[in-house]
C-alpha positions as a printed Julia matrix, in Angstrom:
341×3 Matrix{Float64}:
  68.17   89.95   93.17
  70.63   92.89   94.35
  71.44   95.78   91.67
  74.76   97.03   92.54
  75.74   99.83   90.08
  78.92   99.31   89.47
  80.03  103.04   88.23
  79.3   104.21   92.27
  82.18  105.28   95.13
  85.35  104.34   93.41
  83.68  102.5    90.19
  86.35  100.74   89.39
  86.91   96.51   89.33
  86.41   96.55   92.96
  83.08   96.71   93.31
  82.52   94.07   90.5
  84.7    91.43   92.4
  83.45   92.49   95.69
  80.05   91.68   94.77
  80.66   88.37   92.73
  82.48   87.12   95.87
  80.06   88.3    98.56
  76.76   86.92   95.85
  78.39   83.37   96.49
  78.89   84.17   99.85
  75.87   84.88  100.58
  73.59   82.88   98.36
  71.73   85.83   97.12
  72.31   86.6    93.26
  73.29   89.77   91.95
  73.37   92.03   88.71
  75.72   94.08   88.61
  75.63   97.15   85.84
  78.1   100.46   84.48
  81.07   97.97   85.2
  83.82   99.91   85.26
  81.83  103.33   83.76
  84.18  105.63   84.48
  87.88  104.37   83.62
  88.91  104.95   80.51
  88.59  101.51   78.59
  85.05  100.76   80.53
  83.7    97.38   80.86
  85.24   93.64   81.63
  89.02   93.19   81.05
  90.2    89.83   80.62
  91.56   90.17   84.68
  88.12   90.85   85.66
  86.53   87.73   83.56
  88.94   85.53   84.86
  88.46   86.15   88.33
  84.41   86.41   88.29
  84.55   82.98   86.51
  87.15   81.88   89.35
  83.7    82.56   91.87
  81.53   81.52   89.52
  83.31   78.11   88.99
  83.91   77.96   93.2
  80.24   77.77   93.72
  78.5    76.36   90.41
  76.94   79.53   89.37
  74.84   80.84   86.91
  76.89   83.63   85.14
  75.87   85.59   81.96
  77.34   88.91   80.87
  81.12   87.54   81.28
  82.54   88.97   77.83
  85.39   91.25   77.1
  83.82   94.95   77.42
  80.25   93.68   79.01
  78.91   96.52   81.14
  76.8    94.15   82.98
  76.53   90.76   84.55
  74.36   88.81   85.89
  75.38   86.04   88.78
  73.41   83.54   90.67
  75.46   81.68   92.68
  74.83   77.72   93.91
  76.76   75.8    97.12
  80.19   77.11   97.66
  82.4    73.95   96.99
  86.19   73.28   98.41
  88.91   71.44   96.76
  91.53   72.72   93.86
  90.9    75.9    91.82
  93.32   76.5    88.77
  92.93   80.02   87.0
  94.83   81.37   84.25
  94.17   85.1    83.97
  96.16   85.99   80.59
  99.76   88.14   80.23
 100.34   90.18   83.11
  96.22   90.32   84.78
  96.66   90.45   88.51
  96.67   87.62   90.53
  96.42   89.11   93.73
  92.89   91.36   92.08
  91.26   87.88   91.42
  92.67   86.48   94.65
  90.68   89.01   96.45
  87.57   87.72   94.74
  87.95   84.24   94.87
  89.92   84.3    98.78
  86.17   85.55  100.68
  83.85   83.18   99.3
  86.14   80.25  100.4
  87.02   81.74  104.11
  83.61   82.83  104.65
  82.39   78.84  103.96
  84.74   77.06  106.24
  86.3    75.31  103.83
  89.79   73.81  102.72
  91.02   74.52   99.31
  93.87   74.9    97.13
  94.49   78.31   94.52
  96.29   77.69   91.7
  96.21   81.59   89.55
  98.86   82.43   86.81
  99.19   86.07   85.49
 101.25   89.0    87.33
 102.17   88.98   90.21
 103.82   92.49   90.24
 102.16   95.19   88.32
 100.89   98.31   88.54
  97.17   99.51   90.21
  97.31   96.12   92.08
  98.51   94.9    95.49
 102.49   92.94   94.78
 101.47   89.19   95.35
 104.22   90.14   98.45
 102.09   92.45  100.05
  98.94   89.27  100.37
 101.83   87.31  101.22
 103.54   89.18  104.38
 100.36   91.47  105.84
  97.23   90.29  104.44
  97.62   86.58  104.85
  99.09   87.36  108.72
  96.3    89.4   109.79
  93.71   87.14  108.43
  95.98   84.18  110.43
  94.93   86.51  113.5
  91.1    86.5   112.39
  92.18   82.34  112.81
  92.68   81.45  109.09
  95.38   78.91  108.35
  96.81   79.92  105.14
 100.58   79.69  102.98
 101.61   80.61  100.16
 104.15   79.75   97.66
 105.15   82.49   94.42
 106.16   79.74   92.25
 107.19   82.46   89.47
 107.23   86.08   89.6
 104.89   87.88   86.19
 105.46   91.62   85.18
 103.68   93.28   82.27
 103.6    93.08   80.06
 104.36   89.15   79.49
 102.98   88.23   82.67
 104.17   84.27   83.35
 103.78   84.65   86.99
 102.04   82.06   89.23
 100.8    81.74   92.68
  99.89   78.93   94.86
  97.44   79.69   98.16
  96.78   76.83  100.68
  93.99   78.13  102.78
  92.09   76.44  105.84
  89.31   78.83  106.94
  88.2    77.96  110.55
  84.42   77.62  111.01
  83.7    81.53  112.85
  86.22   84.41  112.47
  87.65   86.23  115.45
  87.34   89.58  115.2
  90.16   92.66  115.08
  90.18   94.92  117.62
  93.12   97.27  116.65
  92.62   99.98  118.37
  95.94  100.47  118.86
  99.44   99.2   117.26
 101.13   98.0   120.35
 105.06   98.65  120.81
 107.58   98.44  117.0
 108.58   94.6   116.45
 110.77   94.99  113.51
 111.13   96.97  110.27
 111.52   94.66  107.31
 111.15   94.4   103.52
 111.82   92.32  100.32
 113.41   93.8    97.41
 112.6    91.55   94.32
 113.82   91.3    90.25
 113.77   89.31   87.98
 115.83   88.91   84.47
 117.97   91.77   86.12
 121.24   92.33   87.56
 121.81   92.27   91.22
 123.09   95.98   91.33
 119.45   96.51   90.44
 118.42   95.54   94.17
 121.24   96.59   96.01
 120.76  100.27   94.86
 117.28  100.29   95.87
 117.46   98.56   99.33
 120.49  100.99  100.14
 118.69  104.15   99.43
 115.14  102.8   101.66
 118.03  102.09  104.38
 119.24  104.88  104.23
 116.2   107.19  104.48
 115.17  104.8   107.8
 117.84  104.81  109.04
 116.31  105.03  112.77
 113.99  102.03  111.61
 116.51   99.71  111.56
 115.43   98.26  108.0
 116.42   95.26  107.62
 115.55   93.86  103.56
 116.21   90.62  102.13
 116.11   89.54   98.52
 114.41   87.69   95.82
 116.54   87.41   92.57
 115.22   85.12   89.9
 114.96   84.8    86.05
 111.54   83.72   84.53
 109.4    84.56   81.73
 108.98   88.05   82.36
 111.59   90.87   83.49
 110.67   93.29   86.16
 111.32   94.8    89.76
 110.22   96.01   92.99
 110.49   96.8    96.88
 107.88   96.07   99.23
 108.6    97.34  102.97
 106.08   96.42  106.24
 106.78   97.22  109.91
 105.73   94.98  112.59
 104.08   96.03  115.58
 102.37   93.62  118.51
  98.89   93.52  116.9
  98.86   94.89  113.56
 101.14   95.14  110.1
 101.89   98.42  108.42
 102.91   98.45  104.43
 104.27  100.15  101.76
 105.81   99.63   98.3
 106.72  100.52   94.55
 107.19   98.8    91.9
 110.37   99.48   89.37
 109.19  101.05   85.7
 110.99  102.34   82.9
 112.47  105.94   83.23
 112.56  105.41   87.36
 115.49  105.04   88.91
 116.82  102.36   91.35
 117.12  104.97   93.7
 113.7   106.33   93.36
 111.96  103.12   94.13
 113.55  102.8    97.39
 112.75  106.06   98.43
 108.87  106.4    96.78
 108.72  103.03   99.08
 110.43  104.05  102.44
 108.87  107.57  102.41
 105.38  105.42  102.03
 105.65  103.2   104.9
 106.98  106.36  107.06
 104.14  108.45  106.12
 102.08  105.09  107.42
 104.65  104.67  110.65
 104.09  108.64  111.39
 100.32  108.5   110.99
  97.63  107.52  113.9
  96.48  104.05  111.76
  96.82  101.07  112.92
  96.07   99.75  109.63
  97.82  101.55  106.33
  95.15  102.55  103.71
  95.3    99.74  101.31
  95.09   96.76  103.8
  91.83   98.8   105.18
  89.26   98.04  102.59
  91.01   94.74  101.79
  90.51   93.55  105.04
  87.03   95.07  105.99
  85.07   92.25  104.53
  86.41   90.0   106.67
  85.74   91.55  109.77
  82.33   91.72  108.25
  82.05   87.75  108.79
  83.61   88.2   112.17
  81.75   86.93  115.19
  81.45   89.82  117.2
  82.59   93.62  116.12
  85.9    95.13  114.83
  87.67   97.91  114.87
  90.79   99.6   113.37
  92.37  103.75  113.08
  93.48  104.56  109.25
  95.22  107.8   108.57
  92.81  108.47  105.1
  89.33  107.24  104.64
  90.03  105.95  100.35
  87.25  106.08   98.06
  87.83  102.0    98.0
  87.4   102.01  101.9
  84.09  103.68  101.04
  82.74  102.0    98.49
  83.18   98.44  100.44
  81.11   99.64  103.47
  78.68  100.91  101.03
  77.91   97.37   99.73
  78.53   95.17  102.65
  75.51   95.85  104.58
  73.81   94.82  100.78
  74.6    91.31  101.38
  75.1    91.41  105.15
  73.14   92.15  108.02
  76.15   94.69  109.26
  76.75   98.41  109.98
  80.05   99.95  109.13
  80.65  103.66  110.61
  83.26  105.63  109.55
  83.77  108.47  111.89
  86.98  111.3   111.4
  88.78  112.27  114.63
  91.83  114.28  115.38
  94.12  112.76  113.45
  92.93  110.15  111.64
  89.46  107.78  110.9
  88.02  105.45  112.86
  86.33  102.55  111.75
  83.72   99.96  113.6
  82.32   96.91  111.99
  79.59   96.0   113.99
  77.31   92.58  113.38
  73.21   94.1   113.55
  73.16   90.85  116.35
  75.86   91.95  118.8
């Protein structure tokens, strides 16, 4: 059995879902202790339960520990198993955090399934359900993944009501990412979403990211709906040959229209103005995937996170992999190397 101590690198619900998913993976079961040690309400939230049960229910596994507050767990996976999934997390949980659990376990079999998850899909310490939906899901189309998605309804704490639908067709080896470069600017493009809010709302925010890019050409489009839940938001990406550069913020009480906008576009320009050729949250999201890869990857970020860290820390736990992380000029450069190649 592997001890992963969950309080280590960034000790936060990443490591627990990174280790659920890669234990059914894998085959090889896993405790995993000081969930969550560090933050200030330590322990399982209802997000994490529901998306370690997601795994657990993906691959018939043996799974004690899973209460509200549990410091530890204990997880012994059986067969990985395709076919529908349907996961309710609670209020406003994050779909897209128990996505990211649930999404390697079914790429790395091969499999076909369906993902069902209803919670928030906007909210705050968690990648917008947008941001899976126009980077993630096209760079893992790249790694040869046939995926969609489909935001039925848009959730924002703190009723939640949100819920997400994810088609995915995982081929049977992963091509690799070689991204050693960006290749030339496609297009600079965004989504500016609300919901239960009045179309001003959007308009103000999109204007001010235009107007701070204005030699990007932004081009935004928008999402107005009404649904169970009232909330906002502006996610902007730019589009290069062979990679997908992000940034976004998401509206709150006491911050303006305008500030959105800007919080966003000065985030993907920082990105656009650094070396990376991958911005620093799609780096650890996407690192365990090139970790299936046949045959090594490699990508430039501008900032080596604590959650980049703490990923290649426990890969090479469940995977016969190295991971080097090695600071240049101007940025960091990462290689995902297979121990066979």
């Amino acid at each position: 059995m592997i001890d992963v101590d969950g309080s280590t690198g960034e000790g936060g619900g990443q490591i627990l879902r990174m280790a659920v998913a890669l234990s059914a993976l894998t085959g090889k079961e896993c405790r995993v202790s000081n969930i969550r040690a560090g933050r200030p309400k330590p322990g399982l939230a209802a997000q994490h339960i529901a998306g370690i049960r997601g795994v657990a229910h993906l691959c018939n596994a043996d799974l004690s520990g899973d209460q509200i507050g549990s410091a530890e767990i204990v997880f012994k996976p059986g067969k990985i198993r395709s076919g529908d999934l349907r996961l309710d997390v609670g209020t406003a949980g994050s779909i897209t955090l128990v996505m990211q659990a649930c999404l390697l376990p079914v790429i790395g079999s091969g499999h076909e399934s369906r993902l069902t998850i209803n919670g928030g899909t906007n909210v705050k310490w968690s990648p917008p359900v947008d941001y899976l939906e126009r980077l993630l899901l096209p760079m893992l189309e790249r790694m040869g993944v046939r995926m969609s998605i489909d935001i039925l309804r848009r959730g924002f704490y703190p009723q939640g009501g949100g819920s997400v639908t994810v088609q995915v067709t995982a081929p049977e080896r992963l091509a690799p990412l070689d991204l050693d470069v960006r290749g030339e600017l496609i297009t600079v493009e965004g989504v500016c979403f609300s919901q239960n809010l009045p179309d001003h709302i959007c308009k103000r925010m999109s204007h001010t990211a235009k107007k701070l890019m204005l030699d990007k050409d932004l081009k935004i489009s928008y999402d107005l709906r009404e649904g169970p839940s009232t909330g906002t938001g502006i996610c902007l990406f730019a589009r290069y040959e062979k990679t997908i550069l992000g940034a976004d913020c998401l509206g709150e009480k006491g911050l303006s229209s305008e500030k959105v906008g800007e919080q966003a576009s000065r985030g993907l320009t920082l990105e656009m103005e650094g070396a990376g050729t991958l911005d620093v949250h799609a780096a650890d999201q996407l690192l365990p995937y090139m970790a299936l890869a046949e045959g090594p990857s490699r990508f430039r970020i501008r900032e080596a996170s604590q959650h980049l860290r703490s990923v290649a820390a426990l890969l090479p736990e469940f995977i016969d992999i190295e991971v080097r992380i090695r600071k240049r000029n101007e940025d960091f450069e990462v290689i995902v190397e297979p121990s066979y190649t």
